[in-house]
N, CA, C and O atoms as a Tripos MOL2 file, in Angstrom:
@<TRIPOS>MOLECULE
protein
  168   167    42     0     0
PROTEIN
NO_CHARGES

@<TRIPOS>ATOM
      1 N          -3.3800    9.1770    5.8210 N.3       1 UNK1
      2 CA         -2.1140    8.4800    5.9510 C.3       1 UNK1
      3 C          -1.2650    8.7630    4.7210 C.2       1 UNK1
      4 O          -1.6570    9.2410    3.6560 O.2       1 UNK1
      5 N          -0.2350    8.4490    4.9970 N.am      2 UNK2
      6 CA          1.0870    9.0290    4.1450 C.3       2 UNK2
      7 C           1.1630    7.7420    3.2770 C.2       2 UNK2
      8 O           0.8810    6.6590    3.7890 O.2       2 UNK2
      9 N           1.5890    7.8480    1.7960 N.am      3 UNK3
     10 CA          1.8110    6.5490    1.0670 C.3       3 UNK3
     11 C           2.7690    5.0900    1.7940 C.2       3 UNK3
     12 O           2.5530    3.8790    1.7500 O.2       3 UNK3
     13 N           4.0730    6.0690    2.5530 N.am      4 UNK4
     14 CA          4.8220    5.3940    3.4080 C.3       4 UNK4
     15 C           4.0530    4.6810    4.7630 C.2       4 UNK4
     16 O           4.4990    3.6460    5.2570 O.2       4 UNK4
     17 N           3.3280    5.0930    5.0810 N.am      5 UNK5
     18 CA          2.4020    4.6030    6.5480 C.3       5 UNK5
     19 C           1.6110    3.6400    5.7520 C.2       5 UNK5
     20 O           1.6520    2.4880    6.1830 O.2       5 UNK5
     21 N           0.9230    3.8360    4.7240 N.am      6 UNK6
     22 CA          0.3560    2.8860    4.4310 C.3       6 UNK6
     23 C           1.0960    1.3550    3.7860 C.2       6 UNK6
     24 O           0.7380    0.1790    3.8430 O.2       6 UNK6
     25 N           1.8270    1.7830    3.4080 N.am      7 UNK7
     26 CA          2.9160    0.4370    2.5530 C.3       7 UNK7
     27 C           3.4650   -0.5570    4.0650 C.2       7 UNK7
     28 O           3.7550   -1.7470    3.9420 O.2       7 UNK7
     29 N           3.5310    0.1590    5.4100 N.am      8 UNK8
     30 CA          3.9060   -0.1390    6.6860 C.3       8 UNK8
     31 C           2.5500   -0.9930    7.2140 C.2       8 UNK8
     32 O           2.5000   -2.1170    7.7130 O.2       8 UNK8
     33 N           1.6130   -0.1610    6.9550 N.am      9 UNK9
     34 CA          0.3880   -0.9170    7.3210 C.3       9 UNK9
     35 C          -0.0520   -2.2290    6.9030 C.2       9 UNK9
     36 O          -0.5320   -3.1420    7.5750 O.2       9 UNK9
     37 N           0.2640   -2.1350    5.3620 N.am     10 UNK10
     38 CA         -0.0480   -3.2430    4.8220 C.3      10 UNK10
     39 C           0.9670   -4.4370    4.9610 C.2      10 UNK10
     40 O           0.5270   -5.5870    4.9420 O.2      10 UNK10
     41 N           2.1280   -4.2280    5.0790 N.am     11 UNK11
     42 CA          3.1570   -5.1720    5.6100 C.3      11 UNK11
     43 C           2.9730   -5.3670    6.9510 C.2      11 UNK11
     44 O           3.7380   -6.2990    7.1960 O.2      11 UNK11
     45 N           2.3790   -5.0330    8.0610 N.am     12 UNK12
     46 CA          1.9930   -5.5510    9.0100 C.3      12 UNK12
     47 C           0.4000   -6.5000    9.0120 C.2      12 UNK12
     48 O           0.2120   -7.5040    9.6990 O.2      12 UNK12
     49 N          -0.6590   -5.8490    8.0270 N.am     13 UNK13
     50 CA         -1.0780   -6.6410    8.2970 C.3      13 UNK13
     51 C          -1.1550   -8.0460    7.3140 C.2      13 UNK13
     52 O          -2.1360   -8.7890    7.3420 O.2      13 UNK13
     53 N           0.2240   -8.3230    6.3070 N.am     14 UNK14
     54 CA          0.3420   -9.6990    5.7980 C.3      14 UNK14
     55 C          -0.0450  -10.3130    6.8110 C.2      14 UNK14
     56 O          -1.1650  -10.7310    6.5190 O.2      14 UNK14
     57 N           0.3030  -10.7360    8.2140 N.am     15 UNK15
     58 CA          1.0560  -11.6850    8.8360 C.3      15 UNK15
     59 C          -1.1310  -12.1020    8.9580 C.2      15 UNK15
     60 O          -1.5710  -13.2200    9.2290 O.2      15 UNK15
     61 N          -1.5430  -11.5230    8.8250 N.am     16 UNK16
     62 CA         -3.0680  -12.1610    9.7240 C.3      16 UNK16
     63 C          -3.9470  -11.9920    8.3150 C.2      16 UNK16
     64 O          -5.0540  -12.5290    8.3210 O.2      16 UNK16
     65 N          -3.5520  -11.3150    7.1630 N.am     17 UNK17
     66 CA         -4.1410  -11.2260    5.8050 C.3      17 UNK17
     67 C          -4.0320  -12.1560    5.1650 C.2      17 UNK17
     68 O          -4.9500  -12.7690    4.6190 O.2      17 UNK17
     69 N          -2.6060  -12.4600    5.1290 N.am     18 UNK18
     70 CA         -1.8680  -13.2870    4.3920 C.3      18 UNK18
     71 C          -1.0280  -12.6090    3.2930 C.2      18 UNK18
     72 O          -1.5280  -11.6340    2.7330 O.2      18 UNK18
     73 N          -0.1550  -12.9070    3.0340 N.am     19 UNK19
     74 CA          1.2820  -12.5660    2.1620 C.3      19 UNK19
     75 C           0.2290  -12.3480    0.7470 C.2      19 UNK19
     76 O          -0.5590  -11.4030    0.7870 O.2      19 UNK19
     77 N           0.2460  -13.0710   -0.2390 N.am     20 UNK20
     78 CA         -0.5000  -12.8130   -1.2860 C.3      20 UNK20
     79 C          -1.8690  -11.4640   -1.3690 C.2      20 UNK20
     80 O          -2.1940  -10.6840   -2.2640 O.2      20 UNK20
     81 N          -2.2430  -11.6400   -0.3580 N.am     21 UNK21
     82 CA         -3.1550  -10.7020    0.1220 C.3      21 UNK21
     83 C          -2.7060   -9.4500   -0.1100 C.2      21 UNK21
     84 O          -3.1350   -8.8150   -1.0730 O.2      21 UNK21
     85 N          -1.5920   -8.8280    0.9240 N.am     22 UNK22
     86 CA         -0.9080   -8.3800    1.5340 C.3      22 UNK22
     87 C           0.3270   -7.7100   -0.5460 C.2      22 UNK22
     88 O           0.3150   -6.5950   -1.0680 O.2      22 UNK22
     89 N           0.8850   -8.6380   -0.8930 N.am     23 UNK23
     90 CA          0.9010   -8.3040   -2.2090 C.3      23 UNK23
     91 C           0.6540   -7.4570   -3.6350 C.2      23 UNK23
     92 O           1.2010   -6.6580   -4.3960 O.2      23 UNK23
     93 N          -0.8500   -8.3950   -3.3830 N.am     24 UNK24
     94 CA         -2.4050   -7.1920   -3.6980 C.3      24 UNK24
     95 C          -2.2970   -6.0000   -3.4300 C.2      24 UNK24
     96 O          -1.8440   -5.2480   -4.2920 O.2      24 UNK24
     97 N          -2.5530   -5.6680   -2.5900 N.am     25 UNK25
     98 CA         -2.9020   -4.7740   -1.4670 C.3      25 UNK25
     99 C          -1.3320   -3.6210   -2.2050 C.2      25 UNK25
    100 O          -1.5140   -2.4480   -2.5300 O.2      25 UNK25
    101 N          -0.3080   -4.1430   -2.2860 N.am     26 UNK26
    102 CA          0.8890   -2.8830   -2.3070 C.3      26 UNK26
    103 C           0.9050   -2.7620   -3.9020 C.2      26 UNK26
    104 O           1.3160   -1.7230   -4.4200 O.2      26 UNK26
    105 N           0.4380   -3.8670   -4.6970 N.am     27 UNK27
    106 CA          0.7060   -3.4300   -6.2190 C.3      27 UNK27
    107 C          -0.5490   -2.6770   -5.8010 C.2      27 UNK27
    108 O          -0.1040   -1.5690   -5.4970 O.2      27 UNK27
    109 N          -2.0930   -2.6470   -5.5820 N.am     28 UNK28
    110 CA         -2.7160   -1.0890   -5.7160 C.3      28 UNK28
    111 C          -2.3850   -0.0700   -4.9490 C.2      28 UNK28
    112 O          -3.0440    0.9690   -4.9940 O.2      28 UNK28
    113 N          -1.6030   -0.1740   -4.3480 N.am     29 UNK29
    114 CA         -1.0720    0.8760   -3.6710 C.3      29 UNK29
    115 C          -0.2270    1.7680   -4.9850 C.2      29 UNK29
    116 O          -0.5530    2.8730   -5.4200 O.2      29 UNK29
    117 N           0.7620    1.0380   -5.3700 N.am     30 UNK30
    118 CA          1.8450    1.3120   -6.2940 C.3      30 UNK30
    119 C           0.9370    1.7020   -7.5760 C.2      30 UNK30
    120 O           1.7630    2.4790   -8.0560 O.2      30 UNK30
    121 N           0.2550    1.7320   -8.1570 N.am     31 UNK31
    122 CA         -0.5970    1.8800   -9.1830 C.3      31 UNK31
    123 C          -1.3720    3.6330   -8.6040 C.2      31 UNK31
    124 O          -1.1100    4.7740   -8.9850 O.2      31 UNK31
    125 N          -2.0430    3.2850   -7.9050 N.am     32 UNK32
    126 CA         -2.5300    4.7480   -7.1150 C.3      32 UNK32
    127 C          -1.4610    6.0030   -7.0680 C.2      32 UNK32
    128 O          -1.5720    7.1760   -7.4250 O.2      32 UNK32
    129 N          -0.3570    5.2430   -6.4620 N.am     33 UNK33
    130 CA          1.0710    6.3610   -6.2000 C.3      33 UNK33
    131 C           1.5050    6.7900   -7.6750 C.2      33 UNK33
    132 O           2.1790    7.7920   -7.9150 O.2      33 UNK33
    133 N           0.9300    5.7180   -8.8180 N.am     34 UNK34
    134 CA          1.9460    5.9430   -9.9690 C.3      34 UNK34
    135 C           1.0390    7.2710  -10.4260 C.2      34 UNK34
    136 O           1.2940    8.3770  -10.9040 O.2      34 UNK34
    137 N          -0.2740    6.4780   -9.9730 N.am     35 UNK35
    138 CA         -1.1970    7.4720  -11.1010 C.3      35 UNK35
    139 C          -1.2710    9.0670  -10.4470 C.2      35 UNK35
    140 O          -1.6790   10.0290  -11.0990 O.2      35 UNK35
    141 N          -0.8370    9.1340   -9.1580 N.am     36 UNK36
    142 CA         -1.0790   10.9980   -8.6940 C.3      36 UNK36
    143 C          -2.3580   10.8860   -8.2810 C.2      36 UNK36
    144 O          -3.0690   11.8650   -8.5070 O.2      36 UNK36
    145 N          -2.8990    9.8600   -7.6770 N.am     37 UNK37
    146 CA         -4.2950   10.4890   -7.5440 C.3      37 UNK37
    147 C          -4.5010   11.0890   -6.0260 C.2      37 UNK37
    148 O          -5.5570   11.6700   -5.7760 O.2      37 UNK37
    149 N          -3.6870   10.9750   -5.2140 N.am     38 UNK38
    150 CA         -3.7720   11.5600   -4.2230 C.3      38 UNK38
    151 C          -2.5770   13.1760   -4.6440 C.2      38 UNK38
    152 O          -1.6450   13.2730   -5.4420 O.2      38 UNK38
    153 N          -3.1400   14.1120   -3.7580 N.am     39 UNK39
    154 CA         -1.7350   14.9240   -3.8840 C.3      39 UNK39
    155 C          -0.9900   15.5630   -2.9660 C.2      39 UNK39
    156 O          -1.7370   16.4210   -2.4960 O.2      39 UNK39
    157 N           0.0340   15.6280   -2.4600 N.am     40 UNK40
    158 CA          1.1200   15.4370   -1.5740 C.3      40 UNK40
    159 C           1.6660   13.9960   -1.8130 C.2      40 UNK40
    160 O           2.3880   13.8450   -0.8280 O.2      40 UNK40
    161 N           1.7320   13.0250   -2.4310 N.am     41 UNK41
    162 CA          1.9390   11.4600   -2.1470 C.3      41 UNK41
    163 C           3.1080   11.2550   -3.1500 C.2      41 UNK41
    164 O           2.7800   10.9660   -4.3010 O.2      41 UNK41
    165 N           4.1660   11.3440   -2.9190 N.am     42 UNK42
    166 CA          5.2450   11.0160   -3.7180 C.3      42 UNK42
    167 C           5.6460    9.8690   -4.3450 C.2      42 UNK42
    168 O           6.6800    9.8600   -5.0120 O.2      42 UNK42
@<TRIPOS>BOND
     1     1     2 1
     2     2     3 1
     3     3     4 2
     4     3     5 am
     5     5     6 1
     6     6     7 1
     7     7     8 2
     8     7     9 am
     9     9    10 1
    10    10    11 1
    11    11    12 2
    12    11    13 am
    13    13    14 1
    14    14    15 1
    15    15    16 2
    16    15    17 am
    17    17    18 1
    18    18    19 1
    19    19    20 2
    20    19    21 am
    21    21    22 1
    22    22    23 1
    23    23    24 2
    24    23    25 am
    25    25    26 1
    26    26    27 1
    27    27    28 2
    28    27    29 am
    29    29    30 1
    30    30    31 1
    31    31    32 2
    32    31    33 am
    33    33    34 1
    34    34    35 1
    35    35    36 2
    36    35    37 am
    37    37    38 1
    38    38    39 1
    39    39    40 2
    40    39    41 am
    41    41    42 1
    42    42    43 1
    43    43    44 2
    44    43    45 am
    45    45    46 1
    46    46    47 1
    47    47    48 2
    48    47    49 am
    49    49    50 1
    50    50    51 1
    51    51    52 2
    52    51    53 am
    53    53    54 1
    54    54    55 1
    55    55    56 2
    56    55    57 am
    57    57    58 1
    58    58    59 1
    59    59    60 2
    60    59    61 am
    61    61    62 1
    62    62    63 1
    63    63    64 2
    64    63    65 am
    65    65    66 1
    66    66    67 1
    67    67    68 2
    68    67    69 am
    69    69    70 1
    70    70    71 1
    71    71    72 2
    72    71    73 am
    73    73    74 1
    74    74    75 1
    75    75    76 2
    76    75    77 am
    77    77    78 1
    78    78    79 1
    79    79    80 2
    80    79    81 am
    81    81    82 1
    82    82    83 1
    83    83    84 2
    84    83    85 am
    85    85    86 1
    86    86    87 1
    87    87    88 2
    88    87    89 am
    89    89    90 1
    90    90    91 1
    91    91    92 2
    92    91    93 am
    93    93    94 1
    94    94    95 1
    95    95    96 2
    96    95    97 am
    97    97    98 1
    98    98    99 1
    99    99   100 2
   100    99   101 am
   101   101   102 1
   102   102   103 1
   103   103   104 2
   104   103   105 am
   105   105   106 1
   106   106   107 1
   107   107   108 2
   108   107   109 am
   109   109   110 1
   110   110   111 1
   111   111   112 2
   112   111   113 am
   113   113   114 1
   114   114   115 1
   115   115   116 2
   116   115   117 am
   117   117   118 1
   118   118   119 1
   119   119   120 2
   120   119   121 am
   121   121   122 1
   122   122   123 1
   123   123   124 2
   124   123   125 am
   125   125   126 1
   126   126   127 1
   127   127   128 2
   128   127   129 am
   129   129   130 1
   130   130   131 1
   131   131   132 2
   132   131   133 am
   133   133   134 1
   134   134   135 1
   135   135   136 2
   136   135   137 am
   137   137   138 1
   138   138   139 1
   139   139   140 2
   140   139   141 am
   141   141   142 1
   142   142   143 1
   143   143   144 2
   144   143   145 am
   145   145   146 1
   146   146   147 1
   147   147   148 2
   148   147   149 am
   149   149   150 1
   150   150   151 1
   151   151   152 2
   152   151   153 am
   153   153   154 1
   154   154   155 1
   155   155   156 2
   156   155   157 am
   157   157   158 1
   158   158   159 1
   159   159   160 2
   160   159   161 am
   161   161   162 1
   162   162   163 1
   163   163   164 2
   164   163   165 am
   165   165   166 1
   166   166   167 1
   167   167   168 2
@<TRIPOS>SUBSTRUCTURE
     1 UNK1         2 RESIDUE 1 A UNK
     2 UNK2         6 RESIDUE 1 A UNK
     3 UNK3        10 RESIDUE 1 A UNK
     4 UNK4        14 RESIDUE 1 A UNK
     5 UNK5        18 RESIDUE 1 A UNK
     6 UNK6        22 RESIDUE 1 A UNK
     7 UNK7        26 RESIDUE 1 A UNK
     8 UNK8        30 RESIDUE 1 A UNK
     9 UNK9        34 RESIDUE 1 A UNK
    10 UNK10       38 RESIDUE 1 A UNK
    11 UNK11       42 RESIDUE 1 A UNK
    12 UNK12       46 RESIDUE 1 A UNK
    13 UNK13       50 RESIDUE 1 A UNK
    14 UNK14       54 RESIDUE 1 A UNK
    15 UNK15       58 RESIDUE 1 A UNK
    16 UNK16       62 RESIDUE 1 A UNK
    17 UNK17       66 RESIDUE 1 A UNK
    18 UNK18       70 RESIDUE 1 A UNK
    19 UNK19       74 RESIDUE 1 A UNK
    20 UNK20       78 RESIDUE 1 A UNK
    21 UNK21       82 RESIDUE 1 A UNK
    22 UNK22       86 RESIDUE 1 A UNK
    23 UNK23       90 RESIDUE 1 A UNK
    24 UNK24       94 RESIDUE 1 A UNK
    25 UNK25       98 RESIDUE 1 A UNK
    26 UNK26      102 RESIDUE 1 A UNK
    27 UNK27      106 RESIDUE 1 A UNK
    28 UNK28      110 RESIDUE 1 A UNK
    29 UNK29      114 RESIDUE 1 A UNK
    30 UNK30      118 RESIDUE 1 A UNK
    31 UNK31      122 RESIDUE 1 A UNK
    32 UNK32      126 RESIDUE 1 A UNK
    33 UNK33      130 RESIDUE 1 A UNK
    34 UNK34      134 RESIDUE 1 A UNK
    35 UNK35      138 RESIDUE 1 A UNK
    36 UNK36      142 RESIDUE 1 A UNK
    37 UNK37      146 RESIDUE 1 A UNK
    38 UNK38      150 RESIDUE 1 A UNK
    39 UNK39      154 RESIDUE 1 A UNK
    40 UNK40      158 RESIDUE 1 A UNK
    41 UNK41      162 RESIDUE 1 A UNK
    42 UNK42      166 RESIDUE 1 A UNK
């Protein structure tokens, strides 16, 4: 999955995770994206 599909994913699944959860979930996203550890992931 694409960084974008996933940031989509995870905002869909707040609603049954929960928001704070869901939060979590995009600051490690955003941390991962910062660091390059995938590559293609802008």
């Amino acid at each position: 999955m694409s960084a974008e599909e996933l940031k989509h994913a995870i905002t869909h699944l707040a609603f049954y995770a929960g928001w704070p959860n869901a939060m979590t979930a995009m600051t490690q996203l955003k941390n991962i994206i910062d660091e390059g550890a995938e590559p293609g992931w802008s």
